[in-house]
N, C-alpha and C positions, 0 to 999 in steps of 0.2 A: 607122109604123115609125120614123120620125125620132124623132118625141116617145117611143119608148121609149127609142133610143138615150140620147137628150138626160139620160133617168131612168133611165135604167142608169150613167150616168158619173157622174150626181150621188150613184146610191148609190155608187157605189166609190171616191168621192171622200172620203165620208163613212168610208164605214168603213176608208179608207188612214188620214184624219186620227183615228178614234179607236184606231185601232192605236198610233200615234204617240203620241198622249197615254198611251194605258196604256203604253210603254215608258217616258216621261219621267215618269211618278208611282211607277213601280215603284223599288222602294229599290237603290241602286248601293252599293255597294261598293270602298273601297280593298283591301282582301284580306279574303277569305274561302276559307275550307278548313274542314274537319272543325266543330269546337266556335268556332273561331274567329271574326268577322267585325268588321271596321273598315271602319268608314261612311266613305262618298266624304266628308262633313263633316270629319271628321278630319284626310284629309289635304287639305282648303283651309284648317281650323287652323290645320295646322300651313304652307304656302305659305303664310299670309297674316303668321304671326311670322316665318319666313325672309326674307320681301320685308323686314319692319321692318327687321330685323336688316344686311341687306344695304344699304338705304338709307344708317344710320347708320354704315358703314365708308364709303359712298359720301360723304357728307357731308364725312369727315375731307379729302378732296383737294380743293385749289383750282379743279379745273374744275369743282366744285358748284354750281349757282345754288341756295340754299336756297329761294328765293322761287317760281321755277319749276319745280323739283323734275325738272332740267333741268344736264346737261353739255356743256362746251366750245361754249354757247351754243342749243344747241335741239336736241341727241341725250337721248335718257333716260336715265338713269343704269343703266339696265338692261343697255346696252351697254358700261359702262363697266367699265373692269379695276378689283376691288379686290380688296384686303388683307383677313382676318380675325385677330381676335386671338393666332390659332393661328399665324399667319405664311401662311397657305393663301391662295396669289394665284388668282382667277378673272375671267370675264365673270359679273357680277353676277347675270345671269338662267340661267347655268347653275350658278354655285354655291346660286342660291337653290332650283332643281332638285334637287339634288343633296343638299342639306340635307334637304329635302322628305320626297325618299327616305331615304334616313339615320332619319327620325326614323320614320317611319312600320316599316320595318324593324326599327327597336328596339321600338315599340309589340307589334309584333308578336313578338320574342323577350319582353319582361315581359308576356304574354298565356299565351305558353308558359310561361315559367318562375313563377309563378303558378301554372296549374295545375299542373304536374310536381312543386311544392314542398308543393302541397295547400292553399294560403294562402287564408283565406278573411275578408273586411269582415262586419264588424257592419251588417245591413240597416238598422236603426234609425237607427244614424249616417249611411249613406248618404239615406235618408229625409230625416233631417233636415238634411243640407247638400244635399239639393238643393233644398229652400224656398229655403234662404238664396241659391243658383245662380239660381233661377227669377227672386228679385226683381232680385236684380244683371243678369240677362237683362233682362229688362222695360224694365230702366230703364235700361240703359246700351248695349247689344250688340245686342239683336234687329231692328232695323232694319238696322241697319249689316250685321253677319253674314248675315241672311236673305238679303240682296241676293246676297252671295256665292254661297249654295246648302249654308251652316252652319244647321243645326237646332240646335234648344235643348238635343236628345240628344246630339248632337256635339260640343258647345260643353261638355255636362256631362261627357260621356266625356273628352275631352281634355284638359281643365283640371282633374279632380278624380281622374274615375277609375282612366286611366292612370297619374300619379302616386302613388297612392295602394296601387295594384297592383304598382308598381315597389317602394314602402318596404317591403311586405309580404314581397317575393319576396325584397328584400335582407336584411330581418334572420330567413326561415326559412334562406337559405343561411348566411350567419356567426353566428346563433344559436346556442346550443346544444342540440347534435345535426343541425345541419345537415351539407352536405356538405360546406361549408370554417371548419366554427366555429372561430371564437377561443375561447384559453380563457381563464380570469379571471385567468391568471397574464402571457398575452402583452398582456390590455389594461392591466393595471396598468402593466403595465412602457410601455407606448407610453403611455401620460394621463402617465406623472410625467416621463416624459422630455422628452415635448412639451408639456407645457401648461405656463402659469402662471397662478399665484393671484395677485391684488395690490388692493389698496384705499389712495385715498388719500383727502384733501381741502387746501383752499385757504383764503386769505386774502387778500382784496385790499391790497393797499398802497397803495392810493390812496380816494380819497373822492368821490362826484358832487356839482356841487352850480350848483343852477339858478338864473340871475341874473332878476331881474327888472326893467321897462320903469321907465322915472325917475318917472314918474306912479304905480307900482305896478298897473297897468291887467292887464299879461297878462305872462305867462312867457315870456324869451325861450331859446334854447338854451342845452342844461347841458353842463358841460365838469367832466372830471377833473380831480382837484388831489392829488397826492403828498400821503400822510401826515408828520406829521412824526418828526422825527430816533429822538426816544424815544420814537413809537407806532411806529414799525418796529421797532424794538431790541427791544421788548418782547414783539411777534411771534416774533422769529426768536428772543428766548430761552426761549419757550413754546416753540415746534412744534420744537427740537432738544433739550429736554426730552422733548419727547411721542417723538423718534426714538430718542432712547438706552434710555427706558425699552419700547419694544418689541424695540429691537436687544436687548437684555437678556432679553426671551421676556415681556414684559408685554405684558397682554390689549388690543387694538387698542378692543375696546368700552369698556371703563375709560379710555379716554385719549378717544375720540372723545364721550365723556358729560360729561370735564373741560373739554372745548373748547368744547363747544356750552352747560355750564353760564356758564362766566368768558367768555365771550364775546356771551349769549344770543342763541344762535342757536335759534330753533324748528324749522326743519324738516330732517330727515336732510343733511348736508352730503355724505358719503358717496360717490360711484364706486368699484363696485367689479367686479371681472371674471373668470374662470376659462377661459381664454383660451390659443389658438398667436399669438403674438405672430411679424406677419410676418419676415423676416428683412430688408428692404427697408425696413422703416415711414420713414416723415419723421416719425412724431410722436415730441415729443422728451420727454414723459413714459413712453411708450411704447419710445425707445431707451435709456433710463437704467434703465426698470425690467428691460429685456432681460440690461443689466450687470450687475444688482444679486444677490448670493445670497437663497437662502431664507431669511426670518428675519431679513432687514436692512432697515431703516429708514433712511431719509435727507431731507432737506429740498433744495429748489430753487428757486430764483426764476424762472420766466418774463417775459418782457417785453420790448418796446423803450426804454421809457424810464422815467420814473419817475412817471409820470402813470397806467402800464396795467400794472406791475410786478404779477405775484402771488407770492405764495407758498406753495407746495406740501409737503404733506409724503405721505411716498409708503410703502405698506409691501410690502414680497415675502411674502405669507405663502407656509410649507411647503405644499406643493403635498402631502405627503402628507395635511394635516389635509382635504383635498378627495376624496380616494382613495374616502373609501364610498361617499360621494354620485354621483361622476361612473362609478362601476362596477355602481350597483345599476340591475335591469332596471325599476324603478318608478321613478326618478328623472331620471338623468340617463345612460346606459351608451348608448343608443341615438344621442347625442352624438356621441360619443367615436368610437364602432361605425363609426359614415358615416365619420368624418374620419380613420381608421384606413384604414376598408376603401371607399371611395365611388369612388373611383380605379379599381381594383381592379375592383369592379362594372359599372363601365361600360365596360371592358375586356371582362369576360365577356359582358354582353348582345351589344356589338361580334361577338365570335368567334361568339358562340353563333347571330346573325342571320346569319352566314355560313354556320352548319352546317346551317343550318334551306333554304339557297337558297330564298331568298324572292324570289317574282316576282307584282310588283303589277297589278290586274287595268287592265284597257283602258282604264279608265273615269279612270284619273288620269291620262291624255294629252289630257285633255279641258280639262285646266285647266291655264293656266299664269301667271306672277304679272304678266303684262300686262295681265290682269281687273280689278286692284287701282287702276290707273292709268288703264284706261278707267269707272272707276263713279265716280271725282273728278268 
């Protein structure tokens, strides 16, 4: 009677622990309802970019130990009050929560709004970037992320998919015929008010030139030398040649073909850009061209001294000779479209994960970004 007891505990022992195991192999879920489901992977995805994210504000204060990954001497920065870009002050490990959530919520409103908009990926293309996923898996991620309880599905859904599903659902709503489309008259008018066109190039005014050892054995360090009086002069009355004759409506390619002929220069000398030029910029080709009208042309010097002097010639082209290209839906309209409306969208998905009252399943209480710092 003993010896059955003895084999009776060890069966129910047995089938207690394969109970267990088939729950811990069974697939979990950050939310799942209807058509929907997001893999518990997804959201340690996205936990595991939040913790980065959160570290790197952490880093910015002096109680940081970089080397110990450690504040005010042996607390983890987890604990630690910080700042986000947005000015959003927290305890580190509850903002990184809280992001968590955040994102996983919007996943789930671009899951919705996706399908309600009918949006639908090219299988073929998905196919073939996730080749391209699998090897970047392979070889960089799947050790690390497995360790987490991040699948290769997970890993492909959150870095490609959900993205991907987001760009879709954004240009069927501001598309045409969408629910809040732009029309071609209100993108023109935002591309020509906000953008600018501009192309320039340079010229050093100075010369390199590498001294050699007194024996002539080996090269020692080369050091700049200013050009002289009348190769400068002769610069600056080319390249303000080259600005009047565009300030005058002359072809930037004609001029840029005379410079690199009388100069031989072989390869494209060229920068050029189509561009919201920040209103804040420090860069000072970048705040002259912000001054400059359409159609003007001007020349610059940069430099501290005259050993690193260049000179610039700089053009504004009409922002209208860009209007077809940055409006049409095969070029470049999709542009313009985000930086128009991207704001705007993520505003919506915001409201929209509110309307949708999303409540995430149990199974994300399971994880939290202490995991990240206990697997070091």
């Amino acid at each position: 009677m003993k010896n059955f007891s003895k084999i009776l505990c060890v069966v129910l022992a047995l089938i207690m622990a394969l109970s267990v195991a088939s729950c811990s192999f069974s697939k979990q879920y950050a939310y799942q309802k209807d058509d929907i489901e997001v893999p518990i992977g997804v959201y340690i995805y996205y936990l595991y970019n939040a913790y980065n994210s959160a570290q790197s504000y952490a880093q910015q204060s002096d109680l940081y130990d970089s080397e110990t990954g450690k504040y005010d001497g042996k607390k983890s920065f987890l604990k630690m009050e910080i700042t986000d870009d947005d000015g959003e002050t927290a305890v580190a490990e509850d903002w990184i929560k809280n992001k968590t959530e955040e994102r996983i919520k919007e996943a789930v409103a671009i899951y919705t709004k996706f399908n309600d908009l009918g949006c639908t990926i090219d299988q073929t293309e998905i196919d073939s970037t996730k080749t391209y996923y699998q090897s970047y898996w392979d070889q960089s991620y799947s050790e690390q992320f497995e360790a987490y309880g991040v699948s290769f599905d997970s890993f492909f859904e959150a870095g490609y998919m959900i993205p991907v599903m987001e760009n879709e659902a954004f240009k069927a709503e501001y598309g045409t015929d969408g629910p809040s489309a732009v029309s071609d008259e209100d993108l023109t008018a935002y591309f020509t008010e906000n953008y600018t066109s501009y192309k320039y190039f340079s010229a050093n005014l100075y010369t390199t030139e590498t001294a050699e050892s007194e024996d002539g054995s080996e090269e020692t360090a080369s050091e700049n030398v200013a050009l002289s009086e009348d190769e400068i002069a002769a610069y600056q009355k080319d390249f303000e040649s080259y600005a009047s004759t565009l300030s005058e409506g002359g072809s930037f390619d004609d001029v840029k073909k005379e410079y690199m002929e009388k100069y031989e220069i072989t390869d494209d000398p060229v920068t050029e850009s189509v561009e919201i030029i920040d209103e804040d910029t420090e860069d000072e080709i970048l705040k002259t061209i912000k001054g400059m009208k359409d159609g003007q042309a001007m020349t610059m010097e940069i430099g501290d001294d005259d050993t690193s002097k260049q000179l610039y010639l700089i053009y504004r082209e009409p922002i209208k000779d860009q209007v077809e290209k940055y409006t049409d839906p095969e070029q470049e309209k999709d542009t313009v479209l985000s930086s128009m409306k991207g704001e705007d969208f993520e505003e919506l998905l915001k409201n929209f994960a509110d309307e949708l009252n999303i409540t995430l399943s149990s199974a994300c209480s399971s994880y939290n970004p202490s995991m990240f710092e206990e697997s070091k």
